[in-house]
N, C-alpha and C positions, 0 to 999 in steps of 0.2 A: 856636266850639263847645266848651263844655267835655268836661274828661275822660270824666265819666261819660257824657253823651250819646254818644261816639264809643265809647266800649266797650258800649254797647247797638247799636248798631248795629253792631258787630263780631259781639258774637254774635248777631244775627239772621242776619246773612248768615253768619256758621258754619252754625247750624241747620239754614239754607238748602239749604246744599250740601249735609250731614250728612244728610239725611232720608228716602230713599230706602224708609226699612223702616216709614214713616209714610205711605208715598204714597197709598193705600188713604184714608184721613183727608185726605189735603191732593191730589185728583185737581181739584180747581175751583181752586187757588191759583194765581196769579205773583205772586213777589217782584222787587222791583228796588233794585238796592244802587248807589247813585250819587251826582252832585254837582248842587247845586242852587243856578242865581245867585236870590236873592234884591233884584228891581233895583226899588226904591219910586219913583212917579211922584207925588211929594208934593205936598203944599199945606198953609197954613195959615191960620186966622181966628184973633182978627186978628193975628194972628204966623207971616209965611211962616216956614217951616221946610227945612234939608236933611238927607237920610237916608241914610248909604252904603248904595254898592252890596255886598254882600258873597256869595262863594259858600263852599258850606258844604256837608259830607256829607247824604246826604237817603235816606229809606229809604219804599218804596210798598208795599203790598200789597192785590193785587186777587184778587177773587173772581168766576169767573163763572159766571152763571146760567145761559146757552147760548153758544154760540160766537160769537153778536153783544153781548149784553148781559151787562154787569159792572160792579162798585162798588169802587172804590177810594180808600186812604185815603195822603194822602200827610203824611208828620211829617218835619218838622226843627227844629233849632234854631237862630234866629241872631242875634247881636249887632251893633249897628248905631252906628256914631257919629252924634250931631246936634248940628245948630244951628241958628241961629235968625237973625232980620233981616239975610239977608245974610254970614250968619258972624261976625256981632260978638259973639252969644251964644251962647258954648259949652254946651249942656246934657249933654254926657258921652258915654256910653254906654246904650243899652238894649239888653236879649234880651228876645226873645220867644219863644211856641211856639206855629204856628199850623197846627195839625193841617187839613185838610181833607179831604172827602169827597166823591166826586163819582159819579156813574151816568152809566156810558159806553156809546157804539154805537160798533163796530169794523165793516170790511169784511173781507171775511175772501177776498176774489175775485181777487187781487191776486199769487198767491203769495205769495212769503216775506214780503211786504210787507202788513201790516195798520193799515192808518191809522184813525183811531178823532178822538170829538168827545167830550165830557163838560159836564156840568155841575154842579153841587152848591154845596154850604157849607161854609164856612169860621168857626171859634171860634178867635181870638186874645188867647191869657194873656198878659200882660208880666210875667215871670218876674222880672226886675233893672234896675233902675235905677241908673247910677253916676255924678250930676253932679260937679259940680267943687263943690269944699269951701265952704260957704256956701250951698250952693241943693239946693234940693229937687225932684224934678220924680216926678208920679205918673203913670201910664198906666191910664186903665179898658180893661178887656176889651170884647174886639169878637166881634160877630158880621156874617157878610156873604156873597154870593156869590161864585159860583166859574166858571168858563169855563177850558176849554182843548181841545185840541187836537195830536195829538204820532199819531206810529206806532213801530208795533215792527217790527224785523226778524228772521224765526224764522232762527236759524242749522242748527238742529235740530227732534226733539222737544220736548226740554227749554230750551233754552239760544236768548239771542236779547240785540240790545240795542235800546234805547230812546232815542226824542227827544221830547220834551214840552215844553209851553210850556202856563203857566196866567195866566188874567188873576183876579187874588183882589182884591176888594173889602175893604179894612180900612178901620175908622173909627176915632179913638180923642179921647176930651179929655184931656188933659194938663194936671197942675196944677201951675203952677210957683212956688215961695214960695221966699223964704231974700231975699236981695240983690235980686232984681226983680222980686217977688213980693208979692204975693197977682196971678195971673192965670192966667184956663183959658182954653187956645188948643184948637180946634175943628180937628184932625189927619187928613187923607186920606193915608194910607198907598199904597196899591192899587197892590201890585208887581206886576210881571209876572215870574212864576218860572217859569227856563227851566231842564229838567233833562236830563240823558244819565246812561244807566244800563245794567249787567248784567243782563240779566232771567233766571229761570229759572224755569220752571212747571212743576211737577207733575205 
């Protein structure tokens, strides 16, 4: 994750904390400031492909409409090494940024414990590409579904932490020129990103 992304997310979660004289405005909000493996179940046409796994700072913020129903947006960013036939094709590095949005049902009966389903969409940027000198490779943007699953545990009022786990559907073609190239390989992403986090709510 680059610089800039972690200091956005730094000051979110200041804010976070900071906001108490805002609560009036932010009574529907939780925030969750945490880490997120980003783990790709890949494939490829016709060029299998591998994706690392990578975990990476990851920031959520949900809104809710009554105490079982709420919408939540979860953002990170992450860079991924790949390759290709087996590893004999180095294609570099890519980042992405693939915000998602999901509508969730929580139980709320449970005590401290609220375990919750979701589901939604998912819009995937490739932000950078960084092959090896001589080749090129492009990523189109994706769009795609979302699934997960995760509970919170209320510590308090305010304060609690998080376990989540999302199944995200990413598609993407990839166009690779330079040395083995001219060819677009047909990319299943579809990570399953598992996250643990701070929560605080409003």
């Amino acid at each position: 994750m680059n610089k800039l992304s972690v200091a956005a997310v730094a000051a979110l979660a200041t804010f976070a904390m900071a906001a108490p004289a805002q609560a009036g405005v932010l009574d529907n909000f939780q925030v969750k400031v945490g880490v997120s493996g980003v783990l790709p179940d890949e494939s490829g046409s016709p060029i299998d492909v591998d994706i690392s796994d990578e975990w990476v700072p990851s920031l959520q913020i949900e809104y809710f409409f009554n105490e079982h129903v709420s919408a939540e947006l979860l953002c990170c960013v992450a860079t991924h090494d790949v390759t290709a036939a087996g590893g004999t094709i180095d294609l570099g590095q890519v980042t992405h940024f693939p915000p998602t949005v999901t509508l969730k049902y929580r139980w709320t009966n449970f005590g401290q414990f609220e375990p919750y389903v979701g589901a939604g969409v998912n819009y995937t940027a490739f932000i950078d590409s960084d092959p090896p000198a001589g080749r090129h490779v492009d990523y189109d943007s994706s769009f795609g579904g979302a699934l997960q699953v995760g509970v919170d545990y209320r510590l308090d009022e305010h304060w609690g932490v998080n376990f989540d786990v999302r199944r995200i559907w990413i598609n993407t073609d990839a166009t690779i020129s330079g040395d083995i190239g001219p060819v677009t390989d047909a990319v299943d992403i579809n990570p399953w990103v598992v996250s643990t986090s701070i929560a605080y709510r409003f």
